[in-house]
N, C-alpha and C positions, 0 to 999 in steps of 0.2 A: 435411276436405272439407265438413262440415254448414258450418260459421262460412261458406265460400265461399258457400254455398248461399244460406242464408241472405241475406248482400250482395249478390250477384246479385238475389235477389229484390228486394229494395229499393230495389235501383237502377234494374231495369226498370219499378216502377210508381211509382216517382218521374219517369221517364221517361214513362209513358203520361201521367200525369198532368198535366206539363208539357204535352203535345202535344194533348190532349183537353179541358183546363181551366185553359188559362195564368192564365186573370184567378184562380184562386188561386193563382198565385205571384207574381201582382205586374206579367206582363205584358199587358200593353194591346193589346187589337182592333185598334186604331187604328194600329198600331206603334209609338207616340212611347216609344222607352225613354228610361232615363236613360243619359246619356253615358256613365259611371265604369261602371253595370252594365254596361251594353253590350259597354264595349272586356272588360271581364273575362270575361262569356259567349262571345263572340268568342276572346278566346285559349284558353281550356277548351277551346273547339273545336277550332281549327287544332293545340293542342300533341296532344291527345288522338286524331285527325283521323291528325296525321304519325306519332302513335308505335305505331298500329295497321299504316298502310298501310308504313310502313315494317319492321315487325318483320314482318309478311305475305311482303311483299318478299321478306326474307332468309331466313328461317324456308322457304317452297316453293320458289324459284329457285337458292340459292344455299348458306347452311346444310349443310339438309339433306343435299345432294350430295354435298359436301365429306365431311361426316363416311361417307355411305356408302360411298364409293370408296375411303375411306383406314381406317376402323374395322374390326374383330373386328366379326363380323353379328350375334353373339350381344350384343357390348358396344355396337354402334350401338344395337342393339333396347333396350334396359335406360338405356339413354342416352336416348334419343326417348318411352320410356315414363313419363320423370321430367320429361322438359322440355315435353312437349305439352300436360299438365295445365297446367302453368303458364303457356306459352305460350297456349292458346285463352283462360284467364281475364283475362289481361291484355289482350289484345285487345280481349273480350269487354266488362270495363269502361271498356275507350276508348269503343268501339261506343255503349253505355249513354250515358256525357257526352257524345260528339259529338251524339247523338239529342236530348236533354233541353237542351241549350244550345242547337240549330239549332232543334228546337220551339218555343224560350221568346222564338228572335230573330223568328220568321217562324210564329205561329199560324196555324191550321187555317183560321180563317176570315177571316184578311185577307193568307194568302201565295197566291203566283201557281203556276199548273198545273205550272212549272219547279223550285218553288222545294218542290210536293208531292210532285213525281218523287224528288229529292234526298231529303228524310226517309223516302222507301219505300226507292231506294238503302239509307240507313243500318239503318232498320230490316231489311233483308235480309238485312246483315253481320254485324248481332247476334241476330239469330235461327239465322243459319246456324253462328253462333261457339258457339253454346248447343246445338244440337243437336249439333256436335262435342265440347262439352267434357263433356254429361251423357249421352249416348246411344253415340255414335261410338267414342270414345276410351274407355271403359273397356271395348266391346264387341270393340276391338281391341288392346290390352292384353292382356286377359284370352285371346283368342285364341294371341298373342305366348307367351305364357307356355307354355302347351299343347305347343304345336308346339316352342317350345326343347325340351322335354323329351324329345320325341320325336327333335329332332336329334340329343342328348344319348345317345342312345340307340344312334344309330348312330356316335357317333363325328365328327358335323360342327357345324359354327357358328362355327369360333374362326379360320375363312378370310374373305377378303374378298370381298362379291361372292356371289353365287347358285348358281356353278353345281354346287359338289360335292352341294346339295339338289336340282338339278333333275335328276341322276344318279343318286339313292339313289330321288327320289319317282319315276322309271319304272319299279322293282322292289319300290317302296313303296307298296298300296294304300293305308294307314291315311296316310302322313306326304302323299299325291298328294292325299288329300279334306282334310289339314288346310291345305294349299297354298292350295285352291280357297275353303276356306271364309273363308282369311285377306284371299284377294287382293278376296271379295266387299265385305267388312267395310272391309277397308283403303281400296277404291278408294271407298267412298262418304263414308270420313269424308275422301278426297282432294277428293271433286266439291264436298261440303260447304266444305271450305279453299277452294278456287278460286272456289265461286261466293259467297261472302264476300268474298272480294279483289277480282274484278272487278266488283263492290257497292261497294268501297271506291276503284277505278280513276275508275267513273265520274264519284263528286261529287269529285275530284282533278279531273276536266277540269271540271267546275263552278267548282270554287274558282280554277283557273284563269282561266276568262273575267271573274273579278272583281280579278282584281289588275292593279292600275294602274301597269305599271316606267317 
């Protein structure tokens, strides 16, 4: 996770950088890129752009579902807890090149109030991806683990579905507060997921208004 750490770092202030001091990287106030760079910053974006909103997409709506309706709750959890690390970083580095190639196309000081809304959008989806991938997620994780234990204990988790836990934790003070403390933890790195996506919805209906069929 350090090696993550680490490129994440790099990439967001190669990021900031771009956005705050284009003319060291070669782009122009004025906007005249060059063509070749252009169309290439431009695809960095859109491929980068689709492969976040799209794994967004399937990863909250669809995915997840899937495996929790049909999984062992104990092997959904152990499953979600291998793939969300991976899932938030990937994202998270789209996030970073959408940011840095939409900064390099449309500088600070010669893009338009629309086009400033758009790199807050992006910037919200990767901040919101960071503080799920470094705060959220190992704080629910680590919760995760806990409470298996405690199912463990009694005897449940290898069922589909909630409800043989929400049967034990009405007779269970200890396993009813680890319930509580998961479901805090869990639904914030949820809000965090969503309000990243809907960050990532909006400049879709931006990119939208610029395509010419």
């Amino acid at each position: 996770m350090a090696w993550l750490t680490r490129f994440l770092t790099a990439v967001a202030f190669l990021a900031i950088g771009v956005i705050f001091s284009p003319e060291t990287f070669g782009s122009k106030s004025d906007g005249h890129n060059s063509t070749k760079l252009s169309t290439y910053l431009k695809l960095a974006h859109l491929l980068s752009f689709s492969t976040a909103f799209g794994a967004a997409l399937w990863v909250t709506f669809i995915g997840g579902i899937i495996m929790f309706k049909n999984l062992p709750r104990h092997q959904f959890g152990n499953l979600q807890s291998k793939m969300f690390p991976a899932y938030f970083s990937m994202v998270g580095i789209c996030c970073a090149i959408s940011v840095a190639s939409f900064g390099y196309l449309h500088p600070l000081k010669s893009s338009s109030t629309a086009e400033k809304y758009q790199l807050g959008f992006l910037l919200s989806s990767f901040a919101f991806n960071l503080a799920n991938l470094f705060v959220f997620t190992p704080m629910t994780i680590e919760m995760m683990k806990q409470r298996h234990k405690a199912e463990r204990e009694n005897n449940i988790g290898d069922e589909v579905g909630w409800s043989k836990n929400v049967e034990v934790a009405k007779v269970n003070p200890k396993l009813a507060a680890m319930n509580k403390k998961f479901g805090m933890i869990h639904g914030l790195s949820s809000l965090a997921n969503i309000m990243s996506f809907g960050s990532l919805a909006m400049h879709s209906w931006y990119l939208a208004g610029k395509i010419d069929l």
